[in-house]
Biopython code that builds the backbone (N, CA, C, O; Angstrom):
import numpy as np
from Bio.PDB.StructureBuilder import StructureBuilder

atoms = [
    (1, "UNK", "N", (0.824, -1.200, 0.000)),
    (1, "UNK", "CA", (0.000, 0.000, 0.000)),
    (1, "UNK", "C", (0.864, 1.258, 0.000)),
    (1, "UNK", "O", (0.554, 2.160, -0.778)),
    (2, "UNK", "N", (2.118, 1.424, 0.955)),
    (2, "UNK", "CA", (2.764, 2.230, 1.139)),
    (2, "UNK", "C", (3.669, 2.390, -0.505)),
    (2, "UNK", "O", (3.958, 3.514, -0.916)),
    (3, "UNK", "N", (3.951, 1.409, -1.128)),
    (3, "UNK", "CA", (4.493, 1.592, -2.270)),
    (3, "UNK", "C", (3.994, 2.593, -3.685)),
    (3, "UNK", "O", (4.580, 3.281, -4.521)),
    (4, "UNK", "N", (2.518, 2.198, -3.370)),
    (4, "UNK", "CA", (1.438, 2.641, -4.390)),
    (4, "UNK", "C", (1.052, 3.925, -3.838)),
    (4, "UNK", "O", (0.358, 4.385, -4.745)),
    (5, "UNK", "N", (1.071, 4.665, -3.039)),
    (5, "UNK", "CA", (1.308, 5.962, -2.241)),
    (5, "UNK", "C", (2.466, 6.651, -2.760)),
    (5, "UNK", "O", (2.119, 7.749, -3.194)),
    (6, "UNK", "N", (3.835, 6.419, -2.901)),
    (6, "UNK", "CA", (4.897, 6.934, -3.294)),
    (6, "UNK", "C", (5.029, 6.579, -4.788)),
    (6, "UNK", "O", (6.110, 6.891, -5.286)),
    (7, "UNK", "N", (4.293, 6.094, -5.448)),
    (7, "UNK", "CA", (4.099, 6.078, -6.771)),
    (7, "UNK", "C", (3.296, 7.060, -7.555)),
    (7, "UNK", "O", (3.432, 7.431, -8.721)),
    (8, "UNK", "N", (2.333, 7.432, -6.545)),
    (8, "UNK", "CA", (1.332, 8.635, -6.975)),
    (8, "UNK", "C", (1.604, 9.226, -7.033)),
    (8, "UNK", "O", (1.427, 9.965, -8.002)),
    (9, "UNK", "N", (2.551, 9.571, -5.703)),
    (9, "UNK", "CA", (2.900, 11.235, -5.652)),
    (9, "UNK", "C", (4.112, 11.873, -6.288)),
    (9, "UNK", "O", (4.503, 13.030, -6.444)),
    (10, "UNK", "N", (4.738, 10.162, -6.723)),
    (10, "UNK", "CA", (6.019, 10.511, -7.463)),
    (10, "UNK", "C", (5.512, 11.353, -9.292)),
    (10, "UNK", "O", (6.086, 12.206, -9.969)),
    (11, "UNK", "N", (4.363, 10.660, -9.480)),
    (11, "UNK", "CA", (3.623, 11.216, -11.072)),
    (11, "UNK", "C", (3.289, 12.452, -10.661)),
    (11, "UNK", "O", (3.523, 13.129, -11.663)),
    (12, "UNK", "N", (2.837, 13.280, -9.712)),
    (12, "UNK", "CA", (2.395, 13.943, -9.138)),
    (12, "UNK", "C", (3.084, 15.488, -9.326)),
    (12, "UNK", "O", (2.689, 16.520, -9.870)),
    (13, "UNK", "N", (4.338, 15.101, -8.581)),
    (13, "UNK", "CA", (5.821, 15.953, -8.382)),
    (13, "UNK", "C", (5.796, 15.562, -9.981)),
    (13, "UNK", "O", (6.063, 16.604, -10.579)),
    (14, "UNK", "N", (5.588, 14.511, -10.907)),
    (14, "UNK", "CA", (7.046, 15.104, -11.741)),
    (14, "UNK", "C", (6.189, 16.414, -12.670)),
    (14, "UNK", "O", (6.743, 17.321, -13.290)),
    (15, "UNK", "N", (4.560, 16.152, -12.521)),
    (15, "UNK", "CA", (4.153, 17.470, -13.303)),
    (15, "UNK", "C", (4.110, 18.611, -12.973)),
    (15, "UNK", "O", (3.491, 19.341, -13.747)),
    (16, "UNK", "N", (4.618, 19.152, -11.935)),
    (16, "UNK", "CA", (5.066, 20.036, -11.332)),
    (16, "UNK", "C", (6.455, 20.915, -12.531)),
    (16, "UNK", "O", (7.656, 20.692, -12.680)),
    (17, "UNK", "N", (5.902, 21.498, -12.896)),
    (17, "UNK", "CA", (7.436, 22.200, -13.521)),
    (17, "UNK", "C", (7.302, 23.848, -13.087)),
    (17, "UNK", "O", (6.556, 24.818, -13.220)),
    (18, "UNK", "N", (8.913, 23.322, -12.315)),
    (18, "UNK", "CA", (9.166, 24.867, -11.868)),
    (18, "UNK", "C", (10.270, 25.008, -11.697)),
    (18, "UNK", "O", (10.814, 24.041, -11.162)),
    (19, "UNK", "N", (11.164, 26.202, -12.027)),
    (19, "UNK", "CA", (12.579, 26.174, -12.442)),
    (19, "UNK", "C", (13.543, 25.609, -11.156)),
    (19, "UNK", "O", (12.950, 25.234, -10.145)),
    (20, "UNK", "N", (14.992, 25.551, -11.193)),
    (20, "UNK", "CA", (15.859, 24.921, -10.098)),
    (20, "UNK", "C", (15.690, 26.589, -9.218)),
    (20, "UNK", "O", (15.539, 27.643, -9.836)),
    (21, "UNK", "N", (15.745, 26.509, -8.036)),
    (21, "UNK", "CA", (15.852, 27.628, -7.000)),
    (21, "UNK", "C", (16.500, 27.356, -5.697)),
    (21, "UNK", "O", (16.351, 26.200, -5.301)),
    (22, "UNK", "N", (17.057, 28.001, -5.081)),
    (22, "UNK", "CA", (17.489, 27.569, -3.683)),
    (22, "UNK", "C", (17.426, 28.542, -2.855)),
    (22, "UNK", "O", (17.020, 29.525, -3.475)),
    (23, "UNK", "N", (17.625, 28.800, -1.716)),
    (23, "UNK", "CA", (18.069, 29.579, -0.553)),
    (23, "UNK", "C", (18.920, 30.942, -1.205)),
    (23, "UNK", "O", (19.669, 30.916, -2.183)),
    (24, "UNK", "N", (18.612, 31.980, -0.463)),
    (24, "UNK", "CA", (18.717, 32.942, -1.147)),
    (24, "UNK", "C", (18.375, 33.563, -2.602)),
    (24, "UNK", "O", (18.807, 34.652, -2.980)),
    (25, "UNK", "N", (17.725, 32.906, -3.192)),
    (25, "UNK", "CA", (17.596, 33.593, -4.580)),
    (25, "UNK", "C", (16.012, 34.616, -4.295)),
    (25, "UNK", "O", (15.335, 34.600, -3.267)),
    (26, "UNK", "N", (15.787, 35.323, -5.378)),
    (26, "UNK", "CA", (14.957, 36.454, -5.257)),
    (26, "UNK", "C", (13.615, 35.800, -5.894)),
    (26, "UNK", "O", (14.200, 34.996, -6.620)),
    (27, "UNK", "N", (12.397, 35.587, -6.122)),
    (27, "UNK", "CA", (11.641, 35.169, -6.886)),
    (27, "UNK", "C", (10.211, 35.706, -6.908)),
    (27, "UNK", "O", (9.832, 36.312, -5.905)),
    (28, "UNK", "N", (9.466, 35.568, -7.822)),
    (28, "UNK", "CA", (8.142, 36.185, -7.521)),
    (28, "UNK", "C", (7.418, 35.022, -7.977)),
    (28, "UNK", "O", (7.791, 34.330, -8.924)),
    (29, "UNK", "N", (5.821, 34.703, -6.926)),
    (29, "UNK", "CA", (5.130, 33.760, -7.284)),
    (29, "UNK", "C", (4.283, 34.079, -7.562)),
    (29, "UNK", "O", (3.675, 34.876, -6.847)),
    (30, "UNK", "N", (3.683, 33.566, -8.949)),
    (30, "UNK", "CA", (2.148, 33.768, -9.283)),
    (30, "UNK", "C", (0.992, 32.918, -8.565)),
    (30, "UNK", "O", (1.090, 31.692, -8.508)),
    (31, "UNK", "N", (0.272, 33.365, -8.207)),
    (31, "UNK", "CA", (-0.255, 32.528, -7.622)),
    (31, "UNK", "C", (-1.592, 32.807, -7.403)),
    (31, "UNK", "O", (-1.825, 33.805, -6.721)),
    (32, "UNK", "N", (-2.941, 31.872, -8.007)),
    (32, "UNK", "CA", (-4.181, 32.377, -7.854)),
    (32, "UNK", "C", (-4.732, 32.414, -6.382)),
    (32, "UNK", "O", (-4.222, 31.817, -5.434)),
    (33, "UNK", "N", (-6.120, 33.397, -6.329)),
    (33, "UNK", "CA", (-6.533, 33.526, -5.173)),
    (33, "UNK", "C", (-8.392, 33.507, -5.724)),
    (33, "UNK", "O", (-8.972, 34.123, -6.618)),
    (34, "UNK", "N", (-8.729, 32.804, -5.010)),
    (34, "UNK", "CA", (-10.139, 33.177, -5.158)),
    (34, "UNK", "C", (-10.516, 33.583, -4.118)),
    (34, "UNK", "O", (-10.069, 33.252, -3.020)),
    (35, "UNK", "N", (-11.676, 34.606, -4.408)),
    (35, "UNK", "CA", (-12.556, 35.665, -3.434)),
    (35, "UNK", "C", (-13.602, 35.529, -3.806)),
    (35, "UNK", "O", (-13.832, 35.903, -4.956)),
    (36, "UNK", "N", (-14.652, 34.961, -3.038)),
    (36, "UNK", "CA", (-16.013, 35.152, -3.641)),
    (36, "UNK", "C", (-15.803, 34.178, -4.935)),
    (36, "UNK", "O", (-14.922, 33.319, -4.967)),
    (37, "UNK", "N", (-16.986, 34.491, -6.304)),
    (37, "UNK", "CA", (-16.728, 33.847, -6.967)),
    (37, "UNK", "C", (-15.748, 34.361, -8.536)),
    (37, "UNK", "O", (-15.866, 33.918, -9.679)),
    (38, "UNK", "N", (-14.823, 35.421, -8.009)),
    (38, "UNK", "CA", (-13.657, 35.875, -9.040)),
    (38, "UNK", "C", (-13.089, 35.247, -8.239)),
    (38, "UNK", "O", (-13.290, 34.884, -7.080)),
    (39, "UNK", "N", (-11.778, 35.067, -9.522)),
    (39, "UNK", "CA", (-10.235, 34.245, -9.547)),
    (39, "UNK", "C", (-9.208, 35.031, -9.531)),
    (39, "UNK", "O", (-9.199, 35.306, -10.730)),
    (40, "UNK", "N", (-8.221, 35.680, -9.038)),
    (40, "UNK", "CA", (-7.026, 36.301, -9.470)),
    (40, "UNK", "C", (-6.059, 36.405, -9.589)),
    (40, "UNK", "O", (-6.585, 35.333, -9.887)),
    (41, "UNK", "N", (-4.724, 36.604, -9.734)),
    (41, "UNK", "CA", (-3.803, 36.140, -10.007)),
    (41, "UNK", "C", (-2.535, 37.425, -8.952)),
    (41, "UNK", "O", (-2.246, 38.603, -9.160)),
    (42, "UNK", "N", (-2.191, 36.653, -8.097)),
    (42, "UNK", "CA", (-1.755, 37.452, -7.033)),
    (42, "UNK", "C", (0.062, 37.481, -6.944)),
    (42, "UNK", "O", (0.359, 36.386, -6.466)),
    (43, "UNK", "N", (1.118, 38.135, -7.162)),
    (43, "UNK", "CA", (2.234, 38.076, -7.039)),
    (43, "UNK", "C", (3.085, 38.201, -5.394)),
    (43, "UNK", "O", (2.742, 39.083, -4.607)),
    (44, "UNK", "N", (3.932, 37.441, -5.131)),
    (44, "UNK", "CA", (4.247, 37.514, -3.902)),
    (44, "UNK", "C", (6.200, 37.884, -4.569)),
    (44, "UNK", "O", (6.696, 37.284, -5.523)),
    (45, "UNK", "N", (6.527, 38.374, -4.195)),
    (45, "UNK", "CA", (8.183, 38.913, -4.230)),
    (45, "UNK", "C", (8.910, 38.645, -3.289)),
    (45, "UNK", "O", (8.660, 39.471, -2.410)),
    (46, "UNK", "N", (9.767, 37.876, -2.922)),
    (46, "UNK", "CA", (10.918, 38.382, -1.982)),
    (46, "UNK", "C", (11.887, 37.358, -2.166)),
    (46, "UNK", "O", (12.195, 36.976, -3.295)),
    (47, "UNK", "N", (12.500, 36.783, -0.894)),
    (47, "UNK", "CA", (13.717, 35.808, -0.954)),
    (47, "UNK", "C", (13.338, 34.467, -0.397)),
    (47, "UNK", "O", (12.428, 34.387, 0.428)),
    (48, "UNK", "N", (13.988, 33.422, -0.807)),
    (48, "UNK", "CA", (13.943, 31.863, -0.396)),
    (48, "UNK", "C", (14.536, 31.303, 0.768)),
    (48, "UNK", "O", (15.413, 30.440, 0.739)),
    (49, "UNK", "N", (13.971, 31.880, 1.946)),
    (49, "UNK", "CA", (14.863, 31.361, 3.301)),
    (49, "UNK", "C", (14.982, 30.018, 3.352)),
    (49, "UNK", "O", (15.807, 29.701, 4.209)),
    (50, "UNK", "N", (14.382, 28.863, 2.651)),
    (50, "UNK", "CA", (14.474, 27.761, 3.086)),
    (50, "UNK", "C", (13.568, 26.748, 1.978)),
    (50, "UNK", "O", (12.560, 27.290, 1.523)),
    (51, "UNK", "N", (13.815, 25.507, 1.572)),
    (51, "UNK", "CA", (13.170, 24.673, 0.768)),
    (51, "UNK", "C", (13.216, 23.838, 2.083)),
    (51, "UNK", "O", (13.687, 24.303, 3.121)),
    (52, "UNK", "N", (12.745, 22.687, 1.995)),
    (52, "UNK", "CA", (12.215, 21.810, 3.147)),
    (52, "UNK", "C", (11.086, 20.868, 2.317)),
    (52, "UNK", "O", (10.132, 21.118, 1.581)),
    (53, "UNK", "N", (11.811, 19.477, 2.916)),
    (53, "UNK", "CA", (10.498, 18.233, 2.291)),
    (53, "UNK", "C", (10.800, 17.993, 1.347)),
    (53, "UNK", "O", (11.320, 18.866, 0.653)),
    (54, "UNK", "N", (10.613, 16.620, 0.834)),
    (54, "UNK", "CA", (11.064, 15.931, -0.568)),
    (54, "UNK", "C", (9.257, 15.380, -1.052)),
    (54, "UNK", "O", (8.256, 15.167, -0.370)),
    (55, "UNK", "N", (9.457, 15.330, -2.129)),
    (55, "UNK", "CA", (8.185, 14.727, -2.872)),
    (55, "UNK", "C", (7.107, 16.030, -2.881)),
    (55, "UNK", "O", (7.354, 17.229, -2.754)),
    (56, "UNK", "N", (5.705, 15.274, -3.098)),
    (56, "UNK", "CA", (4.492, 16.209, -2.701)),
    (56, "UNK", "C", (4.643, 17.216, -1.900)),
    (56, "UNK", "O", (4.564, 18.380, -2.293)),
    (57, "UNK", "N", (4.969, 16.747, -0.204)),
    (57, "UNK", "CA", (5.125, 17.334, 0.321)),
    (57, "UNK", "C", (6.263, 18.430, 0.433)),
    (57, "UNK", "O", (6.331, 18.905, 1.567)),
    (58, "UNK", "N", (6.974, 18.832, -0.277)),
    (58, "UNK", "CA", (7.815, 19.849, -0.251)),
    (58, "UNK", "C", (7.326, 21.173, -0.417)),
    (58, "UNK", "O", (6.445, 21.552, -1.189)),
    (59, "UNK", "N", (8.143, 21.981, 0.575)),
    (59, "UNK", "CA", (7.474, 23.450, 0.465)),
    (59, "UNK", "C", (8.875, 24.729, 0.470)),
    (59, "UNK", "O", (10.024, 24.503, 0.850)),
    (60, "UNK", "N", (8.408, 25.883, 0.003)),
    (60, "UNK", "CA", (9.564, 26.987, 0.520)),
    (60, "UNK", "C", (8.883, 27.995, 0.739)),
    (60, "UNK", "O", (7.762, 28.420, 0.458)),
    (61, "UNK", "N", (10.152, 28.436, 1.538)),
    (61, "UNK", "CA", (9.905, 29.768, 2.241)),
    (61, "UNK", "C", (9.910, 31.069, 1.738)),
    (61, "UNK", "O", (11.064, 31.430, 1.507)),
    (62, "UNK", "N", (9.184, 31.799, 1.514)),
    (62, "UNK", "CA", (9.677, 33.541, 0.966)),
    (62, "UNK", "C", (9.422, 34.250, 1.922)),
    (62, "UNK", "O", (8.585, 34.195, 2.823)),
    (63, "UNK", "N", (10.312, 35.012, 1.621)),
    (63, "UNK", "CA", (10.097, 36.141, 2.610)),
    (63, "UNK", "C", (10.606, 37.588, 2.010)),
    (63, "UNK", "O", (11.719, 37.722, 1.500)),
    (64, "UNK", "N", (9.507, 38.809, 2.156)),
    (64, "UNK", "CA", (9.219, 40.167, 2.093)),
    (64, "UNK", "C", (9.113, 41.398, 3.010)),
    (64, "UNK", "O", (8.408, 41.381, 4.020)),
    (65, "UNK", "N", (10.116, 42.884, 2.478)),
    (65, "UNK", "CA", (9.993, 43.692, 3.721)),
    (65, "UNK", "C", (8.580, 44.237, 2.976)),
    (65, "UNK", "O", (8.497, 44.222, 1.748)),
    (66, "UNK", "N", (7.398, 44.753, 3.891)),
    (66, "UNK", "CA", (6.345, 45.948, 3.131)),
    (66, "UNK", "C", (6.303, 46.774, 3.842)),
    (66, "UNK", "O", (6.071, 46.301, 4.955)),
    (67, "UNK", "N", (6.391, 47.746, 3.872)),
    (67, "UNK", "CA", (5.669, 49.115, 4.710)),
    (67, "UNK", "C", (6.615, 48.744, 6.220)),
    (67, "UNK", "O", (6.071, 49.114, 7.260)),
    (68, "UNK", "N", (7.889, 48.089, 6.342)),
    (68, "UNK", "CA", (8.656, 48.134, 7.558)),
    (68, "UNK", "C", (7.709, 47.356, 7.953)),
    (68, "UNK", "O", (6.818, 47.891, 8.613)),
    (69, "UNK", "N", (7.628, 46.134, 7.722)),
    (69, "UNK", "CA", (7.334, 44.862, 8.156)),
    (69, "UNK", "C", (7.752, 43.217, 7.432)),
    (69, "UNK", "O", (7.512, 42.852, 6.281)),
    (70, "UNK", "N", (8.211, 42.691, 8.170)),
    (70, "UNK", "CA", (8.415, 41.298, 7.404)),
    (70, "UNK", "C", (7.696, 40.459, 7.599)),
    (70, "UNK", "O", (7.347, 39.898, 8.637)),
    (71, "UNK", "N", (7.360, 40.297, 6.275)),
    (71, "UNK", "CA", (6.112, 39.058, 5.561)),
    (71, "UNK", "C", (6.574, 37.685, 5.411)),
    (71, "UNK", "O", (7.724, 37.668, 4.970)),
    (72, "UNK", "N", (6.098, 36.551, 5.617)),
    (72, "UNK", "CA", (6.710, 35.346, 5.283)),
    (72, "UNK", "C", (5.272, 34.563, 4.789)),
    (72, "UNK", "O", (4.161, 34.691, 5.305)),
    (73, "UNK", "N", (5.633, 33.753, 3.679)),
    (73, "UNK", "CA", (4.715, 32.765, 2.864)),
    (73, "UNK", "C", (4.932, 31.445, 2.721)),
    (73, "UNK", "O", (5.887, 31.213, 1.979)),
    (74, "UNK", "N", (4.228, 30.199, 3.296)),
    (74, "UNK", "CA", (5.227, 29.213, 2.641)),
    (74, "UNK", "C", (4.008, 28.662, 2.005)),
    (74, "UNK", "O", (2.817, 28.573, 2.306)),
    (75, "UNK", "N", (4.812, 28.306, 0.946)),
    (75, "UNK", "CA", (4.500, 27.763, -0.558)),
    (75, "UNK", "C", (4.560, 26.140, -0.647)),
    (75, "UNK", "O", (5.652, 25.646, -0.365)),
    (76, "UNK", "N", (3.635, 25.364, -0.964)),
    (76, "UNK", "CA", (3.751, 23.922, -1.265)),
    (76, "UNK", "C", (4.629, 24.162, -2.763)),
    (76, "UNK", "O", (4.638, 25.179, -3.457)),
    (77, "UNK", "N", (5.201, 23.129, -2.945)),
    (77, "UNK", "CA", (5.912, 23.341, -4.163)),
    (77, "UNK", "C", (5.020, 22.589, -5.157)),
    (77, "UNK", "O", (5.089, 22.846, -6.359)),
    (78, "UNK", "N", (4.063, 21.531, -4.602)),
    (78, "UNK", "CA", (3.011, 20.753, -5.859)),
    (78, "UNK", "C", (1.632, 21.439, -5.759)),
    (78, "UNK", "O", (0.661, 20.723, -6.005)),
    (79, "UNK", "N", (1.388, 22.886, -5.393)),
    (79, "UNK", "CA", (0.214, 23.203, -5.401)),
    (79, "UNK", "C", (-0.361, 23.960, -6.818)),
    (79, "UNK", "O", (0.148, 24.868, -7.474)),
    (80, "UNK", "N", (-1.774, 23.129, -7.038)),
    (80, "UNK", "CA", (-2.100, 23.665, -8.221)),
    (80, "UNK", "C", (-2.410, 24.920, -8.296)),
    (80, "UNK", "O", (-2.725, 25.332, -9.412)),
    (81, "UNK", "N", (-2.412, 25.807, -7.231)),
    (81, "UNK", "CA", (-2.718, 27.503, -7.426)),
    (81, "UNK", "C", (-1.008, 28.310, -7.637)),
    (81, "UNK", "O", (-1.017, 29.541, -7.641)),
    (82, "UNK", "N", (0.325, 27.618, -7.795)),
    (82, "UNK", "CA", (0.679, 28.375, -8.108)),
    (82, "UNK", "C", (0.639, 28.289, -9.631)),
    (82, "UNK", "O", (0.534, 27.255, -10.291)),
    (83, "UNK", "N", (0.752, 29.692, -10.141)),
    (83, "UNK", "CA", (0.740, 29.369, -11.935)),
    (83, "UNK", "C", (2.392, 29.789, -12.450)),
    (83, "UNK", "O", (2.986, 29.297, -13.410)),
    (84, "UNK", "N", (2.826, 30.679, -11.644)),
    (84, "UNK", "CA", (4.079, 30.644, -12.316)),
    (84, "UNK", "C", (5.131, 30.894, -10.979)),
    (84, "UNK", "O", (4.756, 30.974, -9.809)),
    (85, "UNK", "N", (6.720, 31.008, -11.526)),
    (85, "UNK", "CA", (7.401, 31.060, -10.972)),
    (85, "UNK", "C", (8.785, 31.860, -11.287)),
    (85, "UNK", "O", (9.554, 31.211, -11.996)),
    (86, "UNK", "N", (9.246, 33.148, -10.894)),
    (86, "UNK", "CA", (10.200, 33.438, -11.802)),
    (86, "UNK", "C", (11.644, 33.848, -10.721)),
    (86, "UNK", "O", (11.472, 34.064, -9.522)),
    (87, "UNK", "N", (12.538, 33.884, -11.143)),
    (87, "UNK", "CA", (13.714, 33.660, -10.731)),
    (87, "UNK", "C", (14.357, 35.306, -10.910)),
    (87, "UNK", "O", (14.812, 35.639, -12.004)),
    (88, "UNK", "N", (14.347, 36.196, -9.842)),
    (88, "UNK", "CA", (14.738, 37.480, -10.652)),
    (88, "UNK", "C", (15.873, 37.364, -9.597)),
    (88, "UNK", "O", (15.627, 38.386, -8.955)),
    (89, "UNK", "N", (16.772, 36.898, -9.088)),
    (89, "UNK", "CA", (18.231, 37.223, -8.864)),
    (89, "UNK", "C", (18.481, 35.787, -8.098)),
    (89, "UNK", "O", (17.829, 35.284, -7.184)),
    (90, "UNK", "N", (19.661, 35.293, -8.792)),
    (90, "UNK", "CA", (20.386, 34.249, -7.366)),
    (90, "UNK", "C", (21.193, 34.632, -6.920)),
    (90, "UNK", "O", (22.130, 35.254, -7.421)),
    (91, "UNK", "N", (20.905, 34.199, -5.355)),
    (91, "UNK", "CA", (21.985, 34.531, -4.557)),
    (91, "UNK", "C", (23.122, 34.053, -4.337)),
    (91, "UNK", "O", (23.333, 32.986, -4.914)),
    (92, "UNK", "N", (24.048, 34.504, -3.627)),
    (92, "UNK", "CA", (25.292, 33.833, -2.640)),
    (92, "UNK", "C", (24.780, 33.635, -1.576)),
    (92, "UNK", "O", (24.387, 34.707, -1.116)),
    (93, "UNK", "N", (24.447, 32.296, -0.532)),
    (93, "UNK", "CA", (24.479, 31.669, 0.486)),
    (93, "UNK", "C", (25.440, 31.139, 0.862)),
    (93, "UNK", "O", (26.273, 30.917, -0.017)),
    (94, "UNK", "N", (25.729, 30.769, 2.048)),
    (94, "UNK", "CA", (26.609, 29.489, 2.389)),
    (94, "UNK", "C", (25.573, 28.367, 3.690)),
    (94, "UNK", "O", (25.912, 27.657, 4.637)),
    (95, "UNK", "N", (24.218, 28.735, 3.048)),
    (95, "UNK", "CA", (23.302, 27.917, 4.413)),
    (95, "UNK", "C", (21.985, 27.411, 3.436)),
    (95, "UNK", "O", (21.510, 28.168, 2.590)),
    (96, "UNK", "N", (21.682, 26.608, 3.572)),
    (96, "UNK", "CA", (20.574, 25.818, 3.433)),
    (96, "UNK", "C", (19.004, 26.550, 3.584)),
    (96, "UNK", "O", (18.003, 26.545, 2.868)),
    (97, "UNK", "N", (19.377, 27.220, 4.997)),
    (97, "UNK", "CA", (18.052, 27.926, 5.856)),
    (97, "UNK", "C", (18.970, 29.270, 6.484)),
    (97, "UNK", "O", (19.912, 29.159, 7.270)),
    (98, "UNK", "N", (18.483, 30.429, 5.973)),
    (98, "UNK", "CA", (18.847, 31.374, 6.255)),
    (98, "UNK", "C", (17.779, 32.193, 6.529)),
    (98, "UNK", "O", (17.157, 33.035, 5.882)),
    (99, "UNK", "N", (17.724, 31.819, 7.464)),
    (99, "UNK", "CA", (16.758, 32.512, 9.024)),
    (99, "UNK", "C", (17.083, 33.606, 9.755)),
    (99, "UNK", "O", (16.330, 34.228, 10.503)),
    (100, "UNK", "N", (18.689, 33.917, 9.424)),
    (100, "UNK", "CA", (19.677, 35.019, 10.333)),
    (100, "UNK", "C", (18.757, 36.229, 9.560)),
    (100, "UNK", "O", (18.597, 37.257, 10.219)),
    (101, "UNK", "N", (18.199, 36.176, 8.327)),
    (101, "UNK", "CA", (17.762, 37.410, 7.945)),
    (101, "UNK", "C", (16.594, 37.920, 8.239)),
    (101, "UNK", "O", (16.140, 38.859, 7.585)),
    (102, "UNK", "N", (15.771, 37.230, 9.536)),
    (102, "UNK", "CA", (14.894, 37.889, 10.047)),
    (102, "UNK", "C", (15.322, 39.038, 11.031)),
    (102, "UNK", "O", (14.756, 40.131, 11.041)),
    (103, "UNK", "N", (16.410, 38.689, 11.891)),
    (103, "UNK", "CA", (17.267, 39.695, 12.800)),
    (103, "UNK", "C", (17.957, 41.189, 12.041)),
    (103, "UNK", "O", (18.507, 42.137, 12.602)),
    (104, "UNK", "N", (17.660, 40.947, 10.461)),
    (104, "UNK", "CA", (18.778, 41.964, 9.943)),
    (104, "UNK", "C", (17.853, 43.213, 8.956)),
    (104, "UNK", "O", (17.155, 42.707, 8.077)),
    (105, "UNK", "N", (17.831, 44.102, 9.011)),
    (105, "UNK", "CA", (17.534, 45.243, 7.947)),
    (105, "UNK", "C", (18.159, 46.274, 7.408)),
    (105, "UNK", "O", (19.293, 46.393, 7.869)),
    (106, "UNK", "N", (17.867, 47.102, 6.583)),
    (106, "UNK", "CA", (18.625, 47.780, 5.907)),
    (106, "UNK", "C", (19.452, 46.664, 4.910)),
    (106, "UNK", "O", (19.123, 45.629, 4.330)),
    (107, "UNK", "N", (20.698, 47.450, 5.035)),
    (107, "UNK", "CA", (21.452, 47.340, 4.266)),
    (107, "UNK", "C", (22.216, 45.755, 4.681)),
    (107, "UNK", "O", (22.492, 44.828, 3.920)),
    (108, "UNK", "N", (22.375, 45.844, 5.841)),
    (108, "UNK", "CA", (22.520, 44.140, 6.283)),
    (108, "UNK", "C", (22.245, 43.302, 6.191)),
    (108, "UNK", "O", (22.880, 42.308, 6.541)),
    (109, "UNK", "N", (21.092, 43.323, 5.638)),
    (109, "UNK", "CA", (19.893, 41.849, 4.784)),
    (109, "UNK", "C", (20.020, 41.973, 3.445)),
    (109, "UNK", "O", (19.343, 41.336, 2.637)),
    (110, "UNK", "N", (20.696, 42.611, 3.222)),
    (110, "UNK", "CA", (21.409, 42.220, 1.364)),
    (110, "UNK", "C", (21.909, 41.197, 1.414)),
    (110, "UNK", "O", (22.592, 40.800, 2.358)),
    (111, "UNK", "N", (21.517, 40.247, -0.164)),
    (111, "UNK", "CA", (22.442, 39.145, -0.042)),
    (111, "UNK", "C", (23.473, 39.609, -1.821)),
    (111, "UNK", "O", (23.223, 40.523, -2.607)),
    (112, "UNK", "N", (24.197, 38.923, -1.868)),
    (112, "UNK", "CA", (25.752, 38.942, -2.734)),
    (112, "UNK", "C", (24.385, 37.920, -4.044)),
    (112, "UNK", "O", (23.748, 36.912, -3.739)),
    (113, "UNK", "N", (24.341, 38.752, -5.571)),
    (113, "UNK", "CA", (24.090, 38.194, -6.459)),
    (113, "UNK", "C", (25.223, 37.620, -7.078)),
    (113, "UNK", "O", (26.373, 38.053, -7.158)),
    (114, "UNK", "N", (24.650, 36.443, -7.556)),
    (114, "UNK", "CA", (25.569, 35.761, -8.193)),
    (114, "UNK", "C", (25.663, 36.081, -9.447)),
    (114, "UNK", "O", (24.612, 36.040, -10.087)),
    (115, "UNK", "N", (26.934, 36.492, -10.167)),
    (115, "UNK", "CA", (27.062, 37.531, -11.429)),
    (115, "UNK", "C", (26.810, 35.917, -12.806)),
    (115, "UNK", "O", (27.114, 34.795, -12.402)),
    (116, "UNK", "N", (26.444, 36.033, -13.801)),
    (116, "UNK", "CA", (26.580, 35.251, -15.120)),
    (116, "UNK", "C", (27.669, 36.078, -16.015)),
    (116, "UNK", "O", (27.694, 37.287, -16.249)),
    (117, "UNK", "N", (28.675, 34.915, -16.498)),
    (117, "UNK", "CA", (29.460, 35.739, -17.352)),
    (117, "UNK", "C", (28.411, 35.486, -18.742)),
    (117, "UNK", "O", (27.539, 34.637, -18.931)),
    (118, "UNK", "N", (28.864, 36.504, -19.519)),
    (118, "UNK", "CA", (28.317, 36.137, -20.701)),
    (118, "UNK", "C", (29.292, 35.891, -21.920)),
    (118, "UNK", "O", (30.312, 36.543, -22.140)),
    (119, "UNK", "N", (28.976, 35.206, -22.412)),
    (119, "UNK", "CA", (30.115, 34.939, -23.682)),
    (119, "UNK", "C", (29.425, 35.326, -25.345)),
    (119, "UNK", "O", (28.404, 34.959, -25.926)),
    (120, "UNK", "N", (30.577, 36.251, -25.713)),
    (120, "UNK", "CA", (30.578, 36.545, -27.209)),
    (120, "UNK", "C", (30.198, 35.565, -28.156)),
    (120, "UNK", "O", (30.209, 35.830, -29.358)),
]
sb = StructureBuilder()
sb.init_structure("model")
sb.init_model(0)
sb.init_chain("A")
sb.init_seg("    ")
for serial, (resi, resn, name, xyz) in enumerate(atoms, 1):
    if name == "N":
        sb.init_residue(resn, " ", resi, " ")
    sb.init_atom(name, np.array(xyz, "f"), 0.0, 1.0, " ", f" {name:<3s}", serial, name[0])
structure = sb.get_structure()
């Protein structure tokens, strides 16, 4: 039984397509919301403190300053309301879960982009 469980969810995950991301990178999620009976399509912005969980169950963390407050979202990674996923800076980490950046603002919660060379 337990086999045929991890078979499902393995078909499950693989239709899931959403680009490679990790800890520290910058990203914005599309992601529907229904209210009543409209649908909409809601963007969330910030950074990836943490991926966590293998399979179905896997989720990550974002996190956002607004109005001098920090926002945090966590995201199933197989949920059918997100619709997209985009990658607008990777970072430099050296941690898995970088949590230290709830303690930090300003200019101290910058993280180091990782540059692409480009070739001629």
């Amino acid at each position: 039984m337990n086999e045929i469980i991890k078979e499902l969810q393995n078909e499950w995950v693989a239709n899931v397509k959403l680009p490679d991301f990790a800890a520290g990178d910058t990203v914005t999620v599309h992601y529907s919301i229904k209210e009543g009976g409209k649908e909409r399509i809601q963007q969330f912005q910030g950074v990836v403190l943490q991926r966590k969980g293998e399979g179905i169950q896997e989720t990550f963390t974002v996190r956002k300053i607004s109005g001098g407050i920090g926002t945090e979202r966590i995201f199933p990674v197989a949920s059918p309301h997100i619709e997209k996923l985009e990658i607008n800076k990777k970072g430099i980490v050296r941690r898995a879960r970088i949590f230290y950046l709830r303690g930090l603002t300003g200019k101290a919660a910058r993280i180091k982009e990782k540059r692409v060379l480009r070739t001629k």
